[in-house]
N, C-alpha and C positions, 0 to 999 in steps of 0.2 A: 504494500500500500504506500503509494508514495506522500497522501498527504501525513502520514507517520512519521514518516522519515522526514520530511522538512519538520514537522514538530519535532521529532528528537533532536534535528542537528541546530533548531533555534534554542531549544532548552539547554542544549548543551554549549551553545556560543556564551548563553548569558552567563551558564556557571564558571565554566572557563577565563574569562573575562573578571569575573568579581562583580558583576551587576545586582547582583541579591545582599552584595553587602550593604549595611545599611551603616555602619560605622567610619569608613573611610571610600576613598575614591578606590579604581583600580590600580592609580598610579599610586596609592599607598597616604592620602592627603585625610585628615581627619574631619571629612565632605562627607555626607550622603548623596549618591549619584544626584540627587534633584538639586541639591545646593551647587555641586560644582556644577551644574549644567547653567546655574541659576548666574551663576558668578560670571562663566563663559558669556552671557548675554550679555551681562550688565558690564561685563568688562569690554566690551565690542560698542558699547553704546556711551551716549554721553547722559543725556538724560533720557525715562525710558518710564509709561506709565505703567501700574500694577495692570492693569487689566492686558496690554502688550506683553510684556514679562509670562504673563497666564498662556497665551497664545503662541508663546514660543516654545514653551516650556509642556503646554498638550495636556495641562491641568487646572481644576477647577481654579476661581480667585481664590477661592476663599483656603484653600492648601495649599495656593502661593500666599496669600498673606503670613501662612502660620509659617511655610519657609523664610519667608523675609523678615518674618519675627523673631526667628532664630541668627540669622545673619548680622541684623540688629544689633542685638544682643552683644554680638560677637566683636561687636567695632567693626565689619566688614561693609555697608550696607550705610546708608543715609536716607531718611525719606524727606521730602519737602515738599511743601503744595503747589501745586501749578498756579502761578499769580495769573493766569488766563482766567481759567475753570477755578475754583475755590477749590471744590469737591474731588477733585483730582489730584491723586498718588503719586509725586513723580520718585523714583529711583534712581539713585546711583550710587558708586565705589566711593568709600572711603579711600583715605594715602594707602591704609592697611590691608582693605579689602584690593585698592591696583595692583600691590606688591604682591599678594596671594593671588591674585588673576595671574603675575607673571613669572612666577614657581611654578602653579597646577600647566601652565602651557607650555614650560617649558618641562614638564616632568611628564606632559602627556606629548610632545611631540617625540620626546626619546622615547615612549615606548610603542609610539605609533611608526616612527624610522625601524628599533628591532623587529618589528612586526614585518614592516613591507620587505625589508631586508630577509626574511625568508621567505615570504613569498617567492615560490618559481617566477623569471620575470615571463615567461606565456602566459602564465593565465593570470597576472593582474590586470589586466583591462577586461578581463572576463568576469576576477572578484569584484571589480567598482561595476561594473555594468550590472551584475546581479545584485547586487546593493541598492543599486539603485530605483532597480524593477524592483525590486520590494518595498521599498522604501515607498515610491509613487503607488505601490497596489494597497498598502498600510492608511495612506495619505487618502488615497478614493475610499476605501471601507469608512475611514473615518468620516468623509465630508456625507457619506450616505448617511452613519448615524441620525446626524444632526438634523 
């Protein structure tokens, strides 16, 4: 049964990987994948509202608010109101939280270099192109949800 086998070899990319850990990144950063993803936005951004941040990130507001509460917390993170909109969240890095943007990317591009680095180089244009066909079939399931 093949859609088996794509279920096993997803399950088994995510354990492999470290995505189930809820304690640190993969690259070993003491993140929950949703924070460091969170941090990746917000460090790619200058200013950035909560409900955008939600929408990048493919989760409710209100479990990004409770992430960005934790970042907060952390000295990572800054919120301030939009002087446009009152009512409006904006985000972005602390000095503490850029510095930590540019450790996790540079701790994740070394382990995304040893990665491609074994890859056969034949069939990496065949791993990014399956990647990506999932990625966009993941992408339409979702937009049908809604």
């Amino acid at each position: 049964m093949d859609e088996q086998m794509l279920r096993e070899q997803v399950q088994t990319f995510i354990r492999q990987f470290g995505l189930l850990e809820q304690e640190h990144t993969p690259c070993q950063y003491p993140l929950s994948p949703s924070q460091a993803h969170a941090l990746q936005v917000l460090g790619q951004s200058n200013l950035i509202p909560l409900y955008q941040l939600a929408g990048h990130l493919h989760l409710e507001k209100s479990t990004v608010s409770r992430l960005v509460n934790t970042l907060v917390e952390r000295g990572w993170v800054e919120r301030t109101i939009n002087p446009e909109n009152r009512r409006e969240v904006l985000l972005k890095l602390t000095d503490a939280g850029c510095t930590l943007f540019e450790e996790v990317q540079a701790s994740a591009s070394a382990k995304y270099h040893t990665i491609w680095q074994r890859l056969p180089e034949v069939q990496r244009a065949q791993i990014l192109d399956a990647l990506a066909t999932l990625n966009a079939i993941l992408k339409d399931t979702e937009e049908e949800r809604q």
